[in-house]
C-alpha positions in Angstrom: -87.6 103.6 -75.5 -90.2 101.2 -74.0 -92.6 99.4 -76.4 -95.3 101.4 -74.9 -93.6 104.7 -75.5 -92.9 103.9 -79.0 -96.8 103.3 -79.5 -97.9 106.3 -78.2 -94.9 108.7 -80.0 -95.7 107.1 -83.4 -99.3 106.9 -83.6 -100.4 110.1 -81.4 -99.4 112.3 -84.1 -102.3 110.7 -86.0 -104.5 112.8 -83.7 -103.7 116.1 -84.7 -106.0 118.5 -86.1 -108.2 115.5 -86.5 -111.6 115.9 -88.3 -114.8 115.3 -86.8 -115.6 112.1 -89.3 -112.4 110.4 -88.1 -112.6 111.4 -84.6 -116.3 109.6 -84.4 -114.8 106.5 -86.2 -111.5 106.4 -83.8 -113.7 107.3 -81.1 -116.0 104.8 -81.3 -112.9 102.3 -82.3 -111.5 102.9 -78.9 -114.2 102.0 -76.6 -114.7 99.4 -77.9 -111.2 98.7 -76.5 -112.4 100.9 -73.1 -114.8 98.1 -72.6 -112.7 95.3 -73.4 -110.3 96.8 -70.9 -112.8 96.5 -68.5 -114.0 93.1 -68.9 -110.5 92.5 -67.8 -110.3 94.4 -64.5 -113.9 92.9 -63.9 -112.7 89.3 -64.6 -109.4 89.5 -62.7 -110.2 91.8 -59.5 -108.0 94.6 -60.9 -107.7 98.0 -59.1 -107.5 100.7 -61.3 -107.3 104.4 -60.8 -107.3 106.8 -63.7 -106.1 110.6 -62.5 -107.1 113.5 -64.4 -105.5 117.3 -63.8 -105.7 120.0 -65.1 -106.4 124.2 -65.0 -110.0 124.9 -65.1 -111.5 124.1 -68.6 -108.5 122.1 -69.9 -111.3 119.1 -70.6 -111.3 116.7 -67.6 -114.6 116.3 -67.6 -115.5 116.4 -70.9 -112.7 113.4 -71.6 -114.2 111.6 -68.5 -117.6 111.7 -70.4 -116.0 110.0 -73.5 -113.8 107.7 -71.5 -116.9 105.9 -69.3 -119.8 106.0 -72.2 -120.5 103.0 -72.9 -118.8 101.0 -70.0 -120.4 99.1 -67.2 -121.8 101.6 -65.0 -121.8 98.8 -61.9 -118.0 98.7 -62.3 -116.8 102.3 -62.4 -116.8 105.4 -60.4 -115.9 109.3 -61.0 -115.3 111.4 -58.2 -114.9 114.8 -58.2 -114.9 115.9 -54.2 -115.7 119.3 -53.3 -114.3 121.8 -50.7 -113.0 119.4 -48.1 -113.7 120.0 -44.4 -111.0 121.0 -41.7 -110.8 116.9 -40.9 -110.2 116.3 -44.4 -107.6 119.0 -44.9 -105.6 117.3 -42.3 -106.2 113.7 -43.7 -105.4 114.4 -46.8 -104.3 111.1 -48.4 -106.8 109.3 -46.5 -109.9 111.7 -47.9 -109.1 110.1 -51.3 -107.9 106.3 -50.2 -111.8 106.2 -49.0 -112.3 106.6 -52.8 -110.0 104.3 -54.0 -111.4 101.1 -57.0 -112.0 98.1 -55.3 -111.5 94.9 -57.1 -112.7 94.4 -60.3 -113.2 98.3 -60.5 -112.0 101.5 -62.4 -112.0 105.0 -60.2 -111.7 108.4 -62.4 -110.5 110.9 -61.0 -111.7 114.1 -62.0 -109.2 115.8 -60.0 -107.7 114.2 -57.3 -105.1 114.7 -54.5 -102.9 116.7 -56.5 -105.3 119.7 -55.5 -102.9 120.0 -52.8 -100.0 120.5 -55.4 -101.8 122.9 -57.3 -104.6 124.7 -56.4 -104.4 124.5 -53.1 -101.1 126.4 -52.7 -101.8 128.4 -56.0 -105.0 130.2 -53.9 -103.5 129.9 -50.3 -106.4 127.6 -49.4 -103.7 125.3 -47.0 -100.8 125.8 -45.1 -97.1 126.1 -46.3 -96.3 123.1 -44.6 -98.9 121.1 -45.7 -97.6 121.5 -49.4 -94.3 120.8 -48.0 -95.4 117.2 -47.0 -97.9 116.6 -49.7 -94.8 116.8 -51.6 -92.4 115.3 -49.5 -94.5 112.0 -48.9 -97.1 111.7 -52.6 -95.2 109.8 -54.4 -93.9 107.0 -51.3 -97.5 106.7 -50.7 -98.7 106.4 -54.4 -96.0 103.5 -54.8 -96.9 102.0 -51.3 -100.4 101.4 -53.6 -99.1 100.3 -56.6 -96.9 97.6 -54.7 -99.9 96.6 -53.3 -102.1 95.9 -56.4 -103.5 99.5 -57.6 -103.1 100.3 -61.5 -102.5 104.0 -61.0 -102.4 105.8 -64.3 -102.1 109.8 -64.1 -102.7 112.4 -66.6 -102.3 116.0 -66.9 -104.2 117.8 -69.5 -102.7 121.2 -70.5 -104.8 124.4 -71.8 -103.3 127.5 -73.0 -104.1 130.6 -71.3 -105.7 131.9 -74.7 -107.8 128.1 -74.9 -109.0 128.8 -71.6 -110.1 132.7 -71.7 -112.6 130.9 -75.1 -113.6 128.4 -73.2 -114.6 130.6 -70.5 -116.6 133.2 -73.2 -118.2 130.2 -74.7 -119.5 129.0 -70.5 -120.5 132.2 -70.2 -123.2 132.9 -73.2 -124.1 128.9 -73.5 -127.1 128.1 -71.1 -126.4 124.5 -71.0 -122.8 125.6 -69.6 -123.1 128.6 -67.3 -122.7 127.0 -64.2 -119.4 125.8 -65.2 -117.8 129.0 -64.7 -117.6 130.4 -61.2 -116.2 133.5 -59.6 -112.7 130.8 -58.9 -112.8 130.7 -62.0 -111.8 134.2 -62.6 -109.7 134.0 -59.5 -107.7 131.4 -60.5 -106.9 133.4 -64.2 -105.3 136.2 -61.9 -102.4 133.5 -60.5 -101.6 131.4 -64.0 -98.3 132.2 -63.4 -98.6 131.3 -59.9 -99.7 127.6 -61.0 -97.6 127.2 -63.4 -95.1 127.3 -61.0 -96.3 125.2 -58.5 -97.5 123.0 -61.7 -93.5 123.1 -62.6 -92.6 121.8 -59.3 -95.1 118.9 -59.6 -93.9 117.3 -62.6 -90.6 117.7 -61.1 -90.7 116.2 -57.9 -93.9 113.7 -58.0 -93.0 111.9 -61.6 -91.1 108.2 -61.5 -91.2 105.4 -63.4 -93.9 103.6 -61.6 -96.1 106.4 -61.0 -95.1 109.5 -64.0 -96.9 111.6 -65.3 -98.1 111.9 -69.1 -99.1 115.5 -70.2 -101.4 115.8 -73.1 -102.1 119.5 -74.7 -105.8 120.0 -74.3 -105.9 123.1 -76.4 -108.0 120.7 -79.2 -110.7 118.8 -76.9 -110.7 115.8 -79.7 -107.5 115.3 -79.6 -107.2 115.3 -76.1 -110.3 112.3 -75.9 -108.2 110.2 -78.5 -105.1 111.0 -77.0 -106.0 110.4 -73.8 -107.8 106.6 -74.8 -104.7 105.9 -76.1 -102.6 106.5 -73.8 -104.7 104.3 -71.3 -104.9 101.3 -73.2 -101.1 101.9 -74.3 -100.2 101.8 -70.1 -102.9 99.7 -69.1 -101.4 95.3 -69.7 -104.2 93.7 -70.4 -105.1 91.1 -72.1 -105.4 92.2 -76.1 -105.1 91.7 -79.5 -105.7 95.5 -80.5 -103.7 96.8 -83.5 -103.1 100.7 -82.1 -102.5 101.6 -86.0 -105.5 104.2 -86.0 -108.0 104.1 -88.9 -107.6 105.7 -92.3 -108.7 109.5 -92.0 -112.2 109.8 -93.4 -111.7 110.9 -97.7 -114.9 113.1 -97.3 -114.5 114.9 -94.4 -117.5 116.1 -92.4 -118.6 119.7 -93.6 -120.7 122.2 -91.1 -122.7 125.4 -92.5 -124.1 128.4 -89.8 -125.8 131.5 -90.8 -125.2 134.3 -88.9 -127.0 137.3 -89.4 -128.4 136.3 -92.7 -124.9 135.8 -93.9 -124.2 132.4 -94.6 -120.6 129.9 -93.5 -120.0 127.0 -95.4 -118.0 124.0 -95.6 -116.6 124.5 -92.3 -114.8 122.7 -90.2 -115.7 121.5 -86.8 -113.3 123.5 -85.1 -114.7 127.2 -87.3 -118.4 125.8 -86.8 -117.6 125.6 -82.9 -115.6 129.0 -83.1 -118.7 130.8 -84.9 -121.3 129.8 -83.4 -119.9 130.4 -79.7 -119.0 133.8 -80.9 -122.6 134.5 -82.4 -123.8 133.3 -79.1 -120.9 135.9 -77.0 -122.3 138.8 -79.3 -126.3 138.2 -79.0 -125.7 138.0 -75.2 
């Protein structure tokens, strides 16, 4: 086992079921590191592209947030493209090369060209043989990168069909959230099997050891952050002195109350505070 791998299979377990004190604290603890991490790719012309996949709602976005919060906004990018045109569909790895770090940059991905491994075949939205040599050709031209100078780092967040269905109730009622969920969305529920297969084939054929994949379950969104963070800065060689032994869980842990109905919840966790309340908010709609 690599010193990396060791680092992340004996501390990650840290992470589960964390509480809301301790994920604040850890949080905070590693973006500090994020932005130390940074410094370096600004101060040495790195290249470094962060992929993140994922079924709808798995947390992409929401991890993206956390990962670029306090960092240099001059020296990152996120890009999350939209439908591509018929050009695009036929330049496929150059659509996405246009969007690639330049030195002394970090590109997330929210999404990226693995649309063509997933959704893309999942909802017929490109040809057979397009797939074929998506497939056929990724992982050549990923490494062609690398060789080159890119830091390519790519992550797979996974969501369980029951996670998803929630998260999709709770988009639904919230009206900060609404416009997250679309009529693809529903669409896309219809052929989970369907991904999961082509999902399946993904990890199967475009994973090797200078371009794998790491899957993280998403099921618990602050996990996933913490997870993903240290992951990153696990794979990721710069320059540090960063002991990745994560911080004594908080003695007191964070309490949350919610009165619904007149009845009131108490010492709640975040995870039942976040449950109620998007369920009070399902049943008023």
């Amino acid at each position: 086992m690599k010193s990396n791998d060791f680092v992340r299979s004996k501390f990650f377990d840290f992470y589960d079921n964390v509480d809301f004190a301790t994920y604040q604290k850890e949080k905070k603890r590693l973006q500090i590191e994020l932005l130390k991490l940074q410094h370096w790719v600004i101060n040495n012309d790195k290249r470094v592209a962060i992929v993140f996949e994922g079924r709808d709602a798995a947390g992409k976005g929401g991890s993206i947030k956390r990962f670029t919060e306090y960092l240099m906004p001059k020296h990152f990018n996120v890009v999350e493209l939209g439908i591509p045109t018929p050009k695009e569909s036929k330049n496929w790895f150059r659509r996405y090369e246009r969007y690639f770090p330049k030195e002394g940059e970090i590109t997330f991905f929210d999404r990226s060209w693995y649309n063509r491994a997933l959704i893309e075949p999942t909802m017929g939205y490109c040809k057979k043989s397009q797939y074929r040599y998506f497939m056929s050709k990724v992982l050549e031209w990923e490494e062609a990168h690398i060789k080159e100078g890119l830091i390519l780092v790519k992550l797979y967040l996974s969501v369980s069909k029951q996670t998803q269905l929630f998260r999709f109730k709770e988009r639904q009622v919230d009206p900060l959230k609404y416009w997250k969920y679309s009529e693809n969305d529903k669409q896309a529920r219809r052929y989970w099997d369907v991904f999961t297969k082509y999902k399946e084939q993904m990890f199967n054929k475009t994973s090797s050891p200078k371009s794998p994949w790491a899957v993280i379950n998403s099921n618990n969104k602050l996990e996933t952050r913490l997870k993903s963070m240290l992951y990153i800065l696990s794979k990721i060689p710069y320059t540090r002195n960063f002991d990745f032994r994560p911080l004594q869980k908080a003695e007191t842990r964070q309490r949350f109350s919610i009165s619904i109905d007149g009845v009131a919840f108490n010492n709640l966790n975040y995870r039942q505070f976040l449950l109620l309340e998007t369920l009070n908010g399902f049943y008023k709609k």
